[in-house]
TORSESE-893462 format. One record per residue (C-alpha): residue in three letters; residue number from 0; x, y, z. Coordinates in steps of 0.05 Angstrom, whole numbers. Layout:
N
+-----+-----+--------+--------+--------+
:  aa :   i :   east :  north :     up :
+-----+-----+--------+--------+--------+
: ALA : NUM :      X :      Y :      Z :
...
+-----+-----+--------+--------+--------+
END
This chain:
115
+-----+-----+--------+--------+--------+
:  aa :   i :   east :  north :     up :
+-----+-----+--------+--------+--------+
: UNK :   0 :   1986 :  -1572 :   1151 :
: UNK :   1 :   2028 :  -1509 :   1162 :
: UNK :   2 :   2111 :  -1516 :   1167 :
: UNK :   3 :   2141 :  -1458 :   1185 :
: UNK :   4 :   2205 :  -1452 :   1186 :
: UNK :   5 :   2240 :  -1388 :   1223 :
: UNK :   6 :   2312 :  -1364 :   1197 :
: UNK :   7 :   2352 :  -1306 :   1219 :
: UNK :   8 :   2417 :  -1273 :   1200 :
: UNK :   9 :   2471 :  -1313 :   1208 :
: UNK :  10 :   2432 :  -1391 :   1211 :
: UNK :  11 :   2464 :  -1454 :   1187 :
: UNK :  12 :   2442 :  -1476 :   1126 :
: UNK :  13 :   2446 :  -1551 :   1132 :
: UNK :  14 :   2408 :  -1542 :   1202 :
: UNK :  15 :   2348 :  -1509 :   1159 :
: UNK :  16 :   2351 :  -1538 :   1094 :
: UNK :  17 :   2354 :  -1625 :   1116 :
: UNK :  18 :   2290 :  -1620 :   1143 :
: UNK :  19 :   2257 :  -1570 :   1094 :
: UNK :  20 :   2277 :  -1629 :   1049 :
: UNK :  21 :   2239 :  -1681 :   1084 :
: UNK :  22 :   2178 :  -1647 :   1117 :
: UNK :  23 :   2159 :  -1602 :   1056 :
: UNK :  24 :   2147 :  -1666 :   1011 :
: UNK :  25 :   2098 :  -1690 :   1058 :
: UNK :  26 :   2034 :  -1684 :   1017 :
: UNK :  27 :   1994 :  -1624 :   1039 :
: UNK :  28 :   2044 :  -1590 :   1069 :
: UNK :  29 :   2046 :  -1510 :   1062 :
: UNK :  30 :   2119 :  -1487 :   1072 :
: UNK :  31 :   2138 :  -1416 :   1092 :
: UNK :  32 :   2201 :  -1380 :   1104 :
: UNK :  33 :   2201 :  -1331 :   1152 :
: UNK :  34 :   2249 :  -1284 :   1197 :
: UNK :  35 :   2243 :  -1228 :   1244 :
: UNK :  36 :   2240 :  -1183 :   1177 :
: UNK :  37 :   2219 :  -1206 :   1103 :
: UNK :  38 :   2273 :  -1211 :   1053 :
: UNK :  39 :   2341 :  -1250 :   1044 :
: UNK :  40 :   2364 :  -1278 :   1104 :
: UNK :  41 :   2443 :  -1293 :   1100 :
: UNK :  42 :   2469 :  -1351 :   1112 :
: UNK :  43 :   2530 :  -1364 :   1162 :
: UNK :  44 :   2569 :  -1367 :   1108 :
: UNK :  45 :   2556 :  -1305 :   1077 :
: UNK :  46 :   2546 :  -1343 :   1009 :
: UNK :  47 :   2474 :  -1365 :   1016 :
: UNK :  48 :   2413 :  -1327 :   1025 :
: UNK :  49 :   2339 :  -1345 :   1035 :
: UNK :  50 :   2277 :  -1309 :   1017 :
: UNK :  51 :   2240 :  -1295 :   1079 :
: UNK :  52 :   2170 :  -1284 :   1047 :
: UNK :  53 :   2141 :  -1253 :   1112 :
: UNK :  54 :   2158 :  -1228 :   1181 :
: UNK :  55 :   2156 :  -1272 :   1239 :
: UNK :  56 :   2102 :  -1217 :   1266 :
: UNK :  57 :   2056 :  -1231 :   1207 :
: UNK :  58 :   2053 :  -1313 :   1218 :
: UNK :  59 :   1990 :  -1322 :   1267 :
: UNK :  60 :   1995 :  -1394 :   1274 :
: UNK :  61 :   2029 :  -1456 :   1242 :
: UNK :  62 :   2029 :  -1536 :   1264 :
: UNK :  63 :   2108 :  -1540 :   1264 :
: UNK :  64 :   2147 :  -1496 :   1287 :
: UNK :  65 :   2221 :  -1509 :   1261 :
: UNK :  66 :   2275 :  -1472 :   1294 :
: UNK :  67 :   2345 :  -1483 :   1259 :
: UNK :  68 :   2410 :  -1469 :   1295 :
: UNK :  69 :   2468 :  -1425 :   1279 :
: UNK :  70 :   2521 :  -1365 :   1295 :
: UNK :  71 :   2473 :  -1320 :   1293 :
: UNK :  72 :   2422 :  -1350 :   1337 :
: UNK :  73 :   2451 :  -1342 :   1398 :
: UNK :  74 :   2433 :  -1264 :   1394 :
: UNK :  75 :   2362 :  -1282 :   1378 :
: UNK :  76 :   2377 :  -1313 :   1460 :
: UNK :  77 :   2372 :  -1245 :   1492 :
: UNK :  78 :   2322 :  -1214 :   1447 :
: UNK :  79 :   2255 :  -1219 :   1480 :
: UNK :  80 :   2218 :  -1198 :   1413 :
: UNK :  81 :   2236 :  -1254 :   1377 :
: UNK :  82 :   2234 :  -1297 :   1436 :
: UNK :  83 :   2155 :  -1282 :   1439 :
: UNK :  84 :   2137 :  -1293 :   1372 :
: UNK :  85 :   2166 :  -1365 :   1391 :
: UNK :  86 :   2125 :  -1370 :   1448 :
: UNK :  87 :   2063 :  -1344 :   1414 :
: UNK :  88 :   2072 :  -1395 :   1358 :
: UNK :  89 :   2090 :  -1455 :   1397 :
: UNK :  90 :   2021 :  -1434 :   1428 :
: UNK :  91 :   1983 :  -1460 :   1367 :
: UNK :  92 :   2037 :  -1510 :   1336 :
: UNK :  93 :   2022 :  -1590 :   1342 :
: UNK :  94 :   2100 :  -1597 :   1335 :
: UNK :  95 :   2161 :  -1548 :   1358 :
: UNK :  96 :   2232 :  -1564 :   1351 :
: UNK :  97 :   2295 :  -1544 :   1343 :
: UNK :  98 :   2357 :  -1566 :   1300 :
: UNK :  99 :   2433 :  -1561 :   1334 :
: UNK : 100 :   2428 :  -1486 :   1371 :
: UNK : 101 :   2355 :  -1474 :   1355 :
: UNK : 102 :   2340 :  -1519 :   1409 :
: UNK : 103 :   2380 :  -1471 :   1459 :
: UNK : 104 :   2343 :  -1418 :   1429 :
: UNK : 105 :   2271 :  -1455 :   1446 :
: UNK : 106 :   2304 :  -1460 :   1519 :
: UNK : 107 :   2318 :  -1385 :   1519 :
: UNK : 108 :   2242 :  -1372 :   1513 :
: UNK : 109 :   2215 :  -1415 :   1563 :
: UNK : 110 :   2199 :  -1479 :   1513 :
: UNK : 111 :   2228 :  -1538 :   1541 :
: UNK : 112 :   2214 :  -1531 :   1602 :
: UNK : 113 :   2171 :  -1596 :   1621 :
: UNK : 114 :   2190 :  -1625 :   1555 :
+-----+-----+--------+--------+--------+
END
């Protein structure tokens, strides 16, 4: 089973890294780390990064799709780029969700609609 887990410049930590804790034990579980470019991925705090090991354009399907919240989200709100790559994925994901904003973000492209 794939997690993958989508961060983005300015993303809350906590929001990202509770459930990281919990799902990616789960045995069998293939974490990934990935944002609308590879590379570190600040933090809204400016003191934490994360290595985004690929681009959200390179992920061609997962079974969760985790969504954090955070600052910076709510630009990711307007951008229809990254707002299809959510779509796309949630198209092949057994599981999508989203933690504090991220859920606002799923709204944004069109994901809870009916849910």
């Amino acid at each position: 089973m794939k997690l993958t887990i989508v961060i983005f410049d300015g993303f809350t930590s906590i929001d990202a890294m509770g459930g990281y804790e919990v799902l990616a034990r789960i045995p069998g579980m293939e974490t990934e780390w990935v944002a609308p470019t590879a590379g570190v991925i600040a933090a809204d705090t400016r003191a934490l990064g994360v290595l985004a090991w690929r681009a959200l354009a390179d992920v061609e399907r997962t079974d969760i799709l985790y969504v954090p919240g955070g600052p910076g989200g709510a630009l990711l709100e307007k951008d229809e780029e990254f707002l299809g790559h959510l779509r796309r994925l949630d198209a092949t994901s057994t599981w999508t969700f989203g933690v504090c904003n991220g859920g606002a973000t799923l709204a944004a492209a069109g994901l809870l609609k009916g849910r």
